[in-house]
RODO-2510 file (C-alpha; in nm, 4 decimals, decimal comma):
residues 230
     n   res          X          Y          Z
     1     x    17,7817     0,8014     4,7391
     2     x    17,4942     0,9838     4,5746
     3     x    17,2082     0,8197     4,4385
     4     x    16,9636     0,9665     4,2185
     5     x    16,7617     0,6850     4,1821
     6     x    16,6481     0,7910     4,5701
     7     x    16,5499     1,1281     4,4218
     8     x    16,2203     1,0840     4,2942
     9     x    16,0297     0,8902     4,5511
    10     x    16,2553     1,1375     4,8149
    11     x    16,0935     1,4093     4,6650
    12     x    15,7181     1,3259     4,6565
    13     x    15,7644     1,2375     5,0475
    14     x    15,9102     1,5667     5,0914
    15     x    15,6285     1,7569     4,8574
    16     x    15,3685     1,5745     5,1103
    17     x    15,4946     1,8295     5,3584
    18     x    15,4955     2,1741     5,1107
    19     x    15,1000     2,2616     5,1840
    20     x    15,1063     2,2216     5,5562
    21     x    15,4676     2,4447     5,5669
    22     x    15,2686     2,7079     5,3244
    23     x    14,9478     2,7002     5,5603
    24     x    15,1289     2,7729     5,8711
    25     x    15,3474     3,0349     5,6892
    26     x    15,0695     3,1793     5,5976
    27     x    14,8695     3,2139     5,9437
    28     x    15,2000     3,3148     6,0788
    29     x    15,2653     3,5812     5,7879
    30     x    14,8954     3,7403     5,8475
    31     x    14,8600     3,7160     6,2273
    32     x    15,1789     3,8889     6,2526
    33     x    15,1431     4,1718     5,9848
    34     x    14,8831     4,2287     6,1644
    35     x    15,0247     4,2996     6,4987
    36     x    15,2789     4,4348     6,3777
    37     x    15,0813     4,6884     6,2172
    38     x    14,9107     4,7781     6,5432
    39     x    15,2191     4,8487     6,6776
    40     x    15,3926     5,0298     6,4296
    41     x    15,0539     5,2384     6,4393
    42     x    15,1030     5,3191     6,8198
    43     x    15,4795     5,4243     6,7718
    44     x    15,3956     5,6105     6,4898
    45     x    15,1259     5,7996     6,6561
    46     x    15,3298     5,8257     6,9313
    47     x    15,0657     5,7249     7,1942
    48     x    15,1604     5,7460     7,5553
    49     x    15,2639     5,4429     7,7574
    50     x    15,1587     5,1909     7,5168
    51     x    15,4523     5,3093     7,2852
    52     x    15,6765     5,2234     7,5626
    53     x    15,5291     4,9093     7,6058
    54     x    15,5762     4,8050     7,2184
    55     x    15,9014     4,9203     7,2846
    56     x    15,9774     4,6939     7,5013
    57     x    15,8072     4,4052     7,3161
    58     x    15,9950     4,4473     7,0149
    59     x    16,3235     4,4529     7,2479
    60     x    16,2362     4,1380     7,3907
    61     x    16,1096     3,9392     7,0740
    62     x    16,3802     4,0448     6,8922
    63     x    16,6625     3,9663     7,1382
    64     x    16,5371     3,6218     7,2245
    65     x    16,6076     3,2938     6,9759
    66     x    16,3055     3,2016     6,8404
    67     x    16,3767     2,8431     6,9735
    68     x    16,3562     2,9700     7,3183
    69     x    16,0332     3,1253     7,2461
    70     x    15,8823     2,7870     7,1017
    71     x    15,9681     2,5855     7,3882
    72     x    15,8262     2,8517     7,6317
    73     x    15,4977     2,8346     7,4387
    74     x    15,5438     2,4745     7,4377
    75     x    15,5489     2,4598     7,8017
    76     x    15,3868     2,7577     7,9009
    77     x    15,0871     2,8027     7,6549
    78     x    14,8729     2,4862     7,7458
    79     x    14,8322     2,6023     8,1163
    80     x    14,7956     2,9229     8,0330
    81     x    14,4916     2,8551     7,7886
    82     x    14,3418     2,5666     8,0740
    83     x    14,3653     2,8733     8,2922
    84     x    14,2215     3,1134     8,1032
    85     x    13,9727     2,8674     8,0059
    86     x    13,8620     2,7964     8,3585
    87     x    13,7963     3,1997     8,4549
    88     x    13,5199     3,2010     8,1524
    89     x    13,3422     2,8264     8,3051
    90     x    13,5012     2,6404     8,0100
    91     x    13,6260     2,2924     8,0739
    92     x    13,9308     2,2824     7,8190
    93     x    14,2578     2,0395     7,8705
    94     x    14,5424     2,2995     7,7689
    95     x    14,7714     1,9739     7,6652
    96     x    14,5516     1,8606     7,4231
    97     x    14,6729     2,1849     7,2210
    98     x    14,8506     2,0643     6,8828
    99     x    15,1821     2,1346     6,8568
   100     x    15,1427     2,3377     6,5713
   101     x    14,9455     2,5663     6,7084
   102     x    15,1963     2,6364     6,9519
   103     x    15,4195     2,6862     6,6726
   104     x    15,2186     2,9077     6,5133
   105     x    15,1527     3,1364     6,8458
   106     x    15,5427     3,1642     6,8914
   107     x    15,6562     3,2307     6,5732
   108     x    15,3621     3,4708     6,5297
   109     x    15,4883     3,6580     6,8592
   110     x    15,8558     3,6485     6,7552
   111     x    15,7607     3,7801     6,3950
   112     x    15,5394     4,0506     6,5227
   113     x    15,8381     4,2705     6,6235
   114     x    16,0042     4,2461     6,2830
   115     x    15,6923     4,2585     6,1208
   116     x    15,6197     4,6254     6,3542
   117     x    15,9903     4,7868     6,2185
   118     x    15,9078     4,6810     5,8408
   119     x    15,5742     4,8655     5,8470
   120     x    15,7145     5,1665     6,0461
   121     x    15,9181     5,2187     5,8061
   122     x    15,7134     5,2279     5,5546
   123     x    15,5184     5,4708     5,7418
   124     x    15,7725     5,7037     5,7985
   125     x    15,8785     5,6574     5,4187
   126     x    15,5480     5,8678     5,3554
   127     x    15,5772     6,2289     5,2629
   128     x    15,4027     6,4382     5,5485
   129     x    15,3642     6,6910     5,2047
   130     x    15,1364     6,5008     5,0817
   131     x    14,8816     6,4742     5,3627
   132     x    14,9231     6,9047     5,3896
   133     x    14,8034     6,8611     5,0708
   134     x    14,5414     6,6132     5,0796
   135     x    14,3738     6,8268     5,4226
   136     x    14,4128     7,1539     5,1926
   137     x    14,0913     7,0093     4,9310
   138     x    13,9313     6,9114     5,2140
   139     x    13,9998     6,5282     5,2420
   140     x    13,9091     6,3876     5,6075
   141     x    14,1665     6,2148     5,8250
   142     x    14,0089     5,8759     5,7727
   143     x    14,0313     5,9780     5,3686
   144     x    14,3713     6,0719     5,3486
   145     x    14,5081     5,7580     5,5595
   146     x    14,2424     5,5489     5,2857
   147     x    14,3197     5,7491     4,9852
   148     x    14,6526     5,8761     5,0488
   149     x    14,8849     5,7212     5,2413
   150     x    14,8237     5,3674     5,2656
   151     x    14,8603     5,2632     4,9205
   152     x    15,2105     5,3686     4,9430
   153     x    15,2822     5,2480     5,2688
   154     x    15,1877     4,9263     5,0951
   155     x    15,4314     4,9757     4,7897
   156     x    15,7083     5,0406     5,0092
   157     x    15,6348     4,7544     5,2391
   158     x    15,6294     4,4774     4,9728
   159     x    15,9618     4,4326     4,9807
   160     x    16,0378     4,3752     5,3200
   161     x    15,6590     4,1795     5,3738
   162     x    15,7990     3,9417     5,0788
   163     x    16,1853     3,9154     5,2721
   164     x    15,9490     3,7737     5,5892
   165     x    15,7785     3,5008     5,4327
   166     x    16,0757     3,3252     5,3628
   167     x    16,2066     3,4256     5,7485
   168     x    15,9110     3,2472     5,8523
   169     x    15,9715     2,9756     5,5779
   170     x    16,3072     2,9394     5,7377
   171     x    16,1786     2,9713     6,1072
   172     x    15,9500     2,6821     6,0945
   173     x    16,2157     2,4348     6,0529
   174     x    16,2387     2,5055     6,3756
   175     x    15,9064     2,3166     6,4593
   176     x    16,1008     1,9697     6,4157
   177     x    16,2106     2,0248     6,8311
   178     x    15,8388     2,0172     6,9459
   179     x    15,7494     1,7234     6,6383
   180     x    15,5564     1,9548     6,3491
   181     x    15,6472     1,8018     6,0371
   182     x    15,7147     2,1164     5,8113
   183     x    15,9615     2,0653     5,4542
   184     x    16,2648     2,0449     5,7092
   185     x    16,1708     1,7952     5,9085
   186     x    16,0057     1,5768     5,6317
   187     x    16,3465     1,5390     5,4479
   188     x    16,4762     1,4316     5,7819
   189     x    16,2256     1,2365     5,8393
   190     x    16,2608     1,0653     5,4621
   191     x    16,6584     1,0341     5,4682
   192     x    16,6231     0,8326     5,8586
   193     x    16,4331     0,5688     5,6547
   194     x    16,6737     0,4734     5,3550
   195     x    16,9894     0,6785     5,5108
   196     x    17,0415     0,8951     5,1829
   197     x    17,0630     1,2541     5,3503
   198     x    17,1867     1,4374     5,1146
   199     x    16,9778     1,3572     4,8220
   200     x    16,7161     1,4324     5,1021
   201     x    16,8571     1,7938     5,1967
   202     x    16,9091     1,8101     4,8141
   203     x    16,5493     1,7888     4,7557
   204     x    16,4341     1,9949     5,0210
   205     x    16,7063     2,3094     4,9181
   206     x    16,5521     2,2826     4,6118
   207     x    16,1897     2,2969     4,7094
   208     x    16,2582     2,5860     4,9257
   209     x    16,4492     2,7766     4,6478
   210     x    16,1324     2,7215     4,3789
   211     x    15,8846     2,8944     4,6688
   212     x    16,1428     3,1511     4,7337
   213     x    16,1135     3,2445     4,3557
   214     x    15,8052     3,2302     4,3608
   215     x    15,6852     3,4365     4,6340
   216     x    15,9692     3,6853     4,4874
   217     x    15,8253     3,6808     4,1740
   218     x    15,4668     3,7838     4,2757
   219     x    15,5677     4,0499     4,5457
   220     x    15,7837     4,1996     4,2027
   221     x    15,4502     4,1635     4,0058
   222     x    15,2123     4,3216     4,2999
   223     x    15,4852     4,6133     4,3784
   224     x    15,4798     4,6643     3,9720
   225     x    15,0674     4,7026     3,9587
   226     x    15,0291     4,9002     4,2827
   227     x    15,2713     5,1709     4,1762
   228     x    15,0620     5,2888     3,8724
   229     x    14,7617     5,3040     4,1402
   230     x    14,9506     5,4666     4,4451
***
């Protein structure tokens, strides 16, 4: 039966768990807007081989369950940095690697390639017209990228950049199969001790749904201000 009497002390557990979740969502967010951006640069410019070769990353990211991926980092990324860590003369023991750094390197990969369509879209969202135009009074290349087209390359990413977070909100609840303690895992973690799982996954829904607004709400608000300046 439900008790709400559980609900309370439930939910400051599970709140104990919100600014570590955010933190990591928010490496993962920036590391992989970044790459992504790289890459959607490299298609976008069409350069030789290595647009093939994001090609087939995004292919291969975006094919394979992101719980794969984390266990493959999981296993494969402490011998890989003990390795790499050896070729420059630096002693380092790869398994003493936290687990959420891991995380972060494997959802950051596996984000990447969704990250690399949402910006290339933007990109190709942008009226060539403009640029013509821009080159006609003499703006520079470096200018009219500045000036010109990234401001609304960011308004028409927003929307898709604000859709991610909460993919990557979602993904780390995968993080409970290698032990990081995000929101998820927390309510799990919460309900095991007085049995009351669904006041737990209650709490938790509702957690996730209040950040959800929120990060709606301010990507609304930011897309609103940036289209009187773009």
């Amino acid at each position: 039966m439900f008790d709400s009497e559980v609900l309370l002390p439930d939910l400051w557990d599970i709140l104990g768990a919100v600014p570590v979740t955010l933190a990591m969502a928010l490496a993962i967010f920036v590391l992989s807007t970044i790459i992504g951006s790289l890459f959607a640069m490299v298609e976008y410019r069409r350069i030789p081989v290595l647009r093939e070769l994001v090609v087939a990353y995004k292919v291969a990211f975006k094919g394979v369950p992101m719980v794969i991926v984390i266990f493959l980092a999981y296993y494969g990324l402490p011998p890989t940095l003990q390795f790499l860590s050896s070729l420059v003369g630096v002693e380092y023991n790869g398994h003493s690697t936290p687990n959420w750094v891991t995380l972060i390197v494997a959802l950051t990969l596996c984000v990447a390639a969704f990250q690399a369509e949402v910006v290339k879209g933007a990109l190709n969202s942008f009226d060539t017209g403009q640029a013509d135009a821009a080159y006609s009074l003499g703006y520079k290349r470096s200018q009219v990228f500045r000036r010109v087209m990234l401001p609304q390359v960011i308004v028409a990413a927003i929307p898709d950049l604000a859709n991610s977070i909460m993919v990557i909100m979602k993904a780390l609840s995968l993080g409970f199969a290698i032990e990081v303690v995000d929101i998820f895992a927390q309510s799990q973690l919460t309900a095991a001790l007085n049995f009351y799982y669904l006041e737990a996954f209650l709490i938790a829904v509702v957690v996730y749904m209040v950040i959800a607004y929120i990060v709606t709400y301010a990507a609304d608000r930011t897309e609103r201000v940036l289209r009187v300046w773009a």
